[in-house]
N, C-alpha and C positions, 0 to 999 in steps of 0.2 A: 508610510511603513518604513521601518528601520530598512538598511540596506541587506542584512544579512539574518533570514529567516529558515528555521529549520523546520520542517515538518514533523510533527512526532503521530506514531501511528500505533492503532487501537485495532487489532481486527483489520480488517482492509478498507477501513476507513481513514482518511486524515481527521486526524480530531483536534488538532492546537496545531499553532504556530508557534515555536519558542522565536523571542526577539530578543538577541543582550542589546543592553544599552550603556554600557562605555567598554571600550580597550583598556585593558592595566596597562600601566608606562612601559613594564619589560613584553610586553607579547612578542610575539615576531613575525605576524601577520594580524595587519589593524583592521578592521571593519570597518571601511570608507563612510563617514557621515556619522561616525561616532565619536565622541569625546576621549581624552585618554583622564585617566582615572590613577592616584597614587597608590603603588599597591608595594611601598617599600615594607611594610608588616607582612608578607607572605614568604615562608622560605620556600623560593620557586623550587631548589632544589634537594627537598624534602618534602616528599608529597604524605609520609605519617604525621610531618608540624602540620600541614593546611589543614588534615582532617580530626587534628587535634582541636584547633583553634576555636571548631563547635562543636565537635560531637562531646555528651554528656559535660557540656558547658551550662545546662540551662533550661528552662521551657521554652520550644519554640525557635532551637540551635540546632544545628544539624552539618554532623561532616562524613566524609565517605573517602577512602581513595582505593582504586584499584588497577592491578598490571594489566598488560596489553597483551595480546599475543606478539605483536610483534617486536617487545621490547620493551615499549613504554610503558606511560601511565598516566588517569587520569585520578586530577583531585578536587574535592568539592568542600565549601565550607559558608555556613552561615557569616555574614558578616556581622560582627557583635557590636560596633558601632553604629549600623546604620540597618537595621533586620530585616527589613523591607528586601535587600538583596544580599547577592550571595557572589562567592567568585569559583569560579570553571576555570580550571587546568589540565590542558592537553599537553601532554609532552611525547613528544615523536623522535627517536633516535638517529634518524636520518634528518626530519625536515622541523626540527625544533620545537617552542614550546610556543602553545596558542592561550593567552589572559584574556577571562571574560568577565566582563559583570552582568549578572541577569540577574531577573527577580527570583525573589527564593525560591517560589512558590514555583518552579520549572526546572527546577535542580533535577528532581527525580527522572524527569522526561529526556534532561541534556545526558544524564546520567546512563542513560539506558541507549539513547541513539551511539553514543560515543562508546558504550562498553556492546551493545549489541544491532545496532541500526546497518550494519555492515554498507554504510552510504558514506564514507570520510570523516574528516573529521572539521575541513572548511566548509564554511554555508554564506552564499550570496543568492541574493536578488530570488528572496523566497522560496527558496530550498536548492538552488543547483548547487552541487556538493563536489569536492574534489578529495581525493584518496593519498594524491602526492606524487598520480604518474597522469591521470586527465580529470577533464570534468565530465560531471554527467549532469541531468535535468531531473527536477523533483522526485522522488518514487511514489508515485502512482500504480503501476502495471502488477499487479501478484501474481508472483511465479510460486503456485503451490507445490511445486519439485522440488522444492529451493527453501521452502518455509521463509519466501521473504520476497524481495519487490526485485523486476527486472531492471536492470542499469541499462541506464539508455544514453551511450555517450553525447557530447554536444559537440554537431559539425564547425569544423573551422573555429574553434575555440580559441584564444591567446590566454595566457594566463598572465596579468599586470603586476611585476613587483614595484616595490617603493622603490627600486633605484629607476625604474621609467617614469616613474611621476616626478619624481627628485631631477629631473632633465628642466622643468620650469619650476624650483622650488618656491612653497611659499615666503612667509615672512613669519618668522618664531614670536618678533616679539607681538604679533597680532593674535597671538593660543596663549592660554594657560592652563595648565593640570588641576584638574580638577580633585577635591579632597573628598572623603568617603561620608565625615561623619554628615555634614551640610548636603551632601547629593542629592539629587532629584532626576528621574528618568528627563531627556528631552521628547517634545513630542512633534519634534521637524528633525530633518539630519542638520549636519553644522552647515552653514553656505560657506562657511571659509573653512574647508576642513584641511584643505595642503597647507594652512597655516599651521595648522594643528601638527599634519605630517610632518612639516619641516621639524617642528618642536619637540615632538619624539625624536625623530632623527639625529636632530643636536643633542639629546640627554642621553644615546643610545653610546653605552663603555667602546672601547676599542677594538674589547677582545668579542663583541657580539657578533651576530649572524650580520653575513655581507645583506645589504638592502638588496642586491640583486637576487638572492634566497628569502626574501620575504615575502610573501604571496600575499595582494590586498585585494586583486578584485580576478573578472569574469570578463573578457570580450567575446562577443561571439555576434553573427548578420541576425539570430533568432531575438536577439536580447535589445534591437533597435527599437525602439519606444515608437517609432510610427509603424514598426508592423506587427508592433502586441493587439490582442484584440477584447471586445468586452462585451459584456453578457449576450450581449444580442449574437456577435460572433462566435460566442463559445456553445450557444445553443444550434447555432449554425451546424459547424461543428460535429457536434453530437446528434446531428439529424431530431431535432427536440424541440418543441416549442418552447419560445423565453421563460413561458409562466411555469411551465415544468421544469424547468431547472429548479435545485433548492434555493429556498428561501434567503434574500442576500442578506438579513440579518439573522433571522432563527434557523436557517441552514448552510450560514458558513462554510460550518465546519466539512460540508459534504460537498463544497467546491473545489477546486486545483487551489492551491497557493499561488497566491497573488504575487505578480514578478512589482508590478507598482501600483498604488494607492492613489486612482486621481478623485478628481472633485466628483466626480457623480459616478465611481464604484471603482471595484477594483479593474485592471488590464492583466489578459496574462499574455505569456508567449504562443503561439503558433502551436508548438511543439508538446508545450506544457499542454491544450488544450485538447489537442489530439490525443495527449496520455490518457487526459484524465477521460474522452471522451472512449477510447478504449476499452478504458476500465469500466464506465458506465454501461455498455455493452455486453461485457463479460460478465457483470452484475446481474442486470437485469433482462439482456439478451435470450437466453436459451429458457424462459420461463414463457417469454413474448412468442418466441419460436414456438416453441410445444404445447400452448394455448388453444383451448376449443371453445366455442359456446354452449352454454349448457341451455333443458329447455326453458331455463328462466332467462334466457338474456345474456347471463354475465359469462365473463372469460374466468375458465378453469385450465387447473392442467388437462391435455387430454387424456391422459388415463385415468383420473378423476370422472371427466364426462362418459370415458366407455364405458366404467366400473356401474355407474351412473344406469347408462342406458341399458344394461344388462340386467340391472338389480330392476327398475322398469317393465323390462319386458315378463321379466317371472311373474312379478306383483302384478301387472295388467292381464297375463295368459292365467294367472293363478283368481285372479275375480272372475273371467269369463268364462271359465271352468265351475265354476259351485254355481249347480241347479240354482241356489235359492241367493247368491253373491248380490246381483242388480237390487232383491228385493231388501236384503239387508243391509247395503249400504245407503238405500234409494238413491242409486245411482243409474242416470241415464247414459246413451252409448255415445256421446258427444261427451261425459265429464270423465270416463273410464280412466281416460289416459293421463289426464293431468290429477288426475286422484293417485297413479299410480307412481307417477313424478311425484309426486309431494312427500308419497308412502320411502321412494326410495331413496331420497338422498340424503338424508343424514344416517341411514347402514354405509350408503358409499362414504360417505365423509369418515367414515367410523373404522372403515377399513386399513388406511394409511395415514389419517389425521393426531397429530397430539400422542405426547406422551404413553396414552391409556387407549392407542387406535387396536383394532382385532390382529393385525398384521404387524409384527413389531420393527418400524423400517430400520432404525438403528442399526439394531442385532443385524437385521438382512444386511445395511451397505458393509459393517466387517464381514459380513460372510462374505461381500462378493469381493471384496478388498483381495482376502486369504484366498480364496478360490482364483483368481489372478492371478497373485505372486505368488500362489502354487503349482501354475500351469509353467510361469518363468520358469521356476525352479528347477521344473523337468528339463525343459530346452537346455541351462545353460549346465544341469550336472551329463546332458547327454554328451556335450561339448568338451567337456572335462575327460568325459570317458575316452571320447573320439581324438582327443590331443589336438582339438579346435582351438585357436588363439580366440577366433571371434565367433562370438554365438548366435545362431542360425534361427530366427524367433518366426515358428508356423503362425499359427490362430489361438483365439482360444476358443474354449471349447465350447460346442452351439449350446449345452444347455445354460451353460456361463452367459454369453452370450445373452437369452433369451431373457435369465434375470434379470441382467442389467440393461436390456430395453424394458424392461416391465418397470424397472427402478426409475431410470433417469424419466422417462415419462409420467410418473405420478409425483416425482420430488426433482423437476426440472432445474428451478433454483439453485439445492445442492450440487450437482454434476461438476462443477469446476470445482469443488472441495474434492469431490469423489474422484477423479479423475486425477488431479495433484497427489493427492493423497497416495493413489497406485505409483504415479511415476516417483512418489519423493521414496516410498516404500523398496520399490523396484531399485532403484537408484544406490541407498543404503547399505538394503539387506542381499543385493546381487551383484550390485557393482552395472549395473543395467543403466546407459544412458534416458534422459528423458525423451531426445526424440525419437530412436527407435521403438518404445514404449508406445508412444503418440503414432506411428505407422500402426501399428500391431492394432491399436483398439479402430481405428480408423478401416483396415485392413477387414476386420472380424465383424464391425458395424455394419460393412455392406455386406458383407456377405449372407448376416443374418439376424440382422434387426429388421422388427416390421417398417421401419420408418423409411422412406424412399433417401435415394441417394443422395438427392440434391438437400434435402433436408440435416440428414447424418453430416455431411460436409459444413453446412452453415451451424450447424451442434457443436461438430469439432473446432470449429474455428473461433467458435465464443468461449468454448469451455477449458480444452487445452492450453497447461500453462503455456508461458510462452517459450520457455526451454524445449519442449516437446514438438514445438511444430517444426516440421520438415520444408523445405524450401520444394522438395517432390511433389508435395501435398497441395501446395499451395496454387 
């Protein structure tokens, strides 16, 4: 695996790895175990020439540039000599400009992490990211407050510029720069690559960024290669058996990003695995939690099974009520019951299932959404009234309530959308942090949801994002 991999994310899934495969000669932080690549045809600074250079050049040309908030800008452009790849331009007004060469076909993805991934804009050792003040470890964790992934910085981190490696410099004339038109990705890092370093080093003008401002790599005690761990560990982990993790070729994509690539699968970090096994949790957790058995065997949600056993018991009271029922079903009183199981569960399914169910759950989760941050509403214009700095948030209210135990139990899956959703909502449109939001439902759950306490706590603690949990709580 290339040394410097980003995650790009679909949903709360990782879905691709982007890899560049060489540094341009001017970057100002190189990707350790990559080539440096000629990129004297790029006006680094004029990021309209880079997106000139393909956009409507062509079939199968493609350029883009666009501002930062912070100042900068990024620029993108098909490479017209060699179209297989493309070159990535970060430019940062404090911490300089980053030259990438990736394959075309990831421009969009590099595109979008960089203009909305809010994860930095350096990527090492398959997705740890840094911003330009620390690092942090892959985004895995979704914070639905937040409409995006919680930062999880990295303990004891060092950050390596070229002027600490330049302490044992290589030997230049052991590199050479490599040209675009003849390029070919490598499919190993370079084993001499501080030769390489040195060689950019010595072609780097006078008036460039100090090598001690160049950012190349990641140290950190999580990123030691004998205490990365591997499937077997990561299922560990995840409290999972190995075969249920996904699939290590046809479910990649639904694994943590790989810190290193050995001979018999990937390794990840400790930390990374924890993330991701978090996030497997939060996923799949509160569905496993709020599971029943129906009278077939299988696990449903429970309010599916109660709906279930209700609809059950009419259809069974309602045959042994009709005089002539036994004889027109010719039904004996040993088959009553499972004839009436059979009668009722696809009404119950019918009820909150699919698009076209009798109960429209959609429409209900925005009702209960607005029913929420309409009860906020009240608390914090009450505060406003009362010349409250800080707003004073009761319950809500038990029929609200009632809903939304009736909801999170029949569409348990949903619940951490549902729940982000109010705090990101609350947050917004009230200026309401996420974890007092995260007290409040926690708060109103026990007091009046049917689900017992201890159960409501293990709810909250898979579903809530992670901005919302309270240190009180926990």
């Amino acid at each position: 695996m290339a040394p410097g991999g980003l995650s790009a994310v679909k949903g709360d899934v990782v879905v691709s790895l982007i890899h560049p495969v060489a540094n341009g000669l001017r970057t100002d932080h190189p990707v350790p175990g990559l080539p440096f690549i000629n990129d004297e045809r790029l006006l680094l600074d004029n990021p309209d020439a880079i997106e000139r250079t393909g956009r409507n050049q062509g079939d199968g040309l493609w350029g883009r540039t666009d501002s930062l908030d912070d100042g900068g800008w990024v620029a993108f452009t098909t490479e017209t000599k060699n179209r297989a790849y493309a070159w990535a331009v970060h430019y940062h007004p404090e911490h300089g400009r980053t030259v990438l060469l990736i394959h075309d076909e990831d421009m969009g993805s590099l595109h979008h992490e960089w203009m909305y991934g809010r994860n930095g804009f350096l990527y090492r050792h398959g997705g740890y990211w840094w911003d330009g003040a620390a690092w942090h470890r892959p985004s895995q964790v979704v914070d639905h407050a937040f409409e995006g992934y919680d930062a999880r910085p990295v303990q004891d981190a060092i950050t390596v510029n070229a002027a600490d490696l330049m302490v044992r410099p290589g030997t230049p004339d052991n590199a050479s720069v490599a040209k675009i038109a003849d390029f070919t990705a490598l499919k190993e890092p370079l084993h001499n690559w501080r030769d390489h370093l040195a060689l950019w080093a010595d072609r780097r003008p006078q008036d460039s960024r100090p090598l001690d401002q160049c950012v190349v790599d990641l140290r950190a005690p999580e990123l030691e290669s004998a205490r990365f761990v591997d499937r077997a560990g990561l299922a560990k982990i995840a409290g999972v058996a190995p075969d249920d993790l996904p699939h290590p070729e046809h479910g990649r994509r639904d694994l943590p990003p790989a810190q290193i690539e050995a001979s018999d699968g990937p390794r990840w970090s400790e930390p990374v695995a924890r993330d991701w096994a978090e996030q497997h949790r939060r996923t799949n957790g509160p569905r496993a939690l709020l599971a029943s058995t129906t009278e077939f065997g299988t696990d449903q949600p429970r309010g599916l099974v109660d709906d279930h056993n209700r609809l059950t018991k009419i259809i069974r009271d309602g045959l042994e009520d009709s005089r002539s029922g036994k004889r027109r079903f010719g039904l004996a009183n040993e088959s009553l019951e499972e004839t009436a199981s059979n009668l009722a569960w696809w009404p119950a399914v019918a009820l909150t299932d699919g698009p076209k169910s009798l109960i429209p759950v959609s429409v209900l989760r925005t009702t209960l959404i607005e029913a929420v941050i309409g009860g906020l509403a009240r608390d914090v214009e009450n505060a406003q009234k009362r010349g409250k700095a800080e707003v004073s948030l009761g319950y809500i209210r038990t029929d609200v309530v009632k809903l939304l135990d009736w909801y999170i139990q029949r569409k348990p899956d949903r619940t951490p959308r549902l729940f982000g959703e109010i705090c990101l909502t609350a947050r917004l449109r009230l200026g309401l942090p996420a974890e007092k939001v995260g007290r409040l439902l926690r708060r109103s759950l026990h007091l009046d949801s049917t689900l017992d306490g201890k159960t409501i706590d293990a709810l909250l603690d898979l579903a809530l994002p992670p901005s919302a949990k309270s240190t009180r709580d926990s």
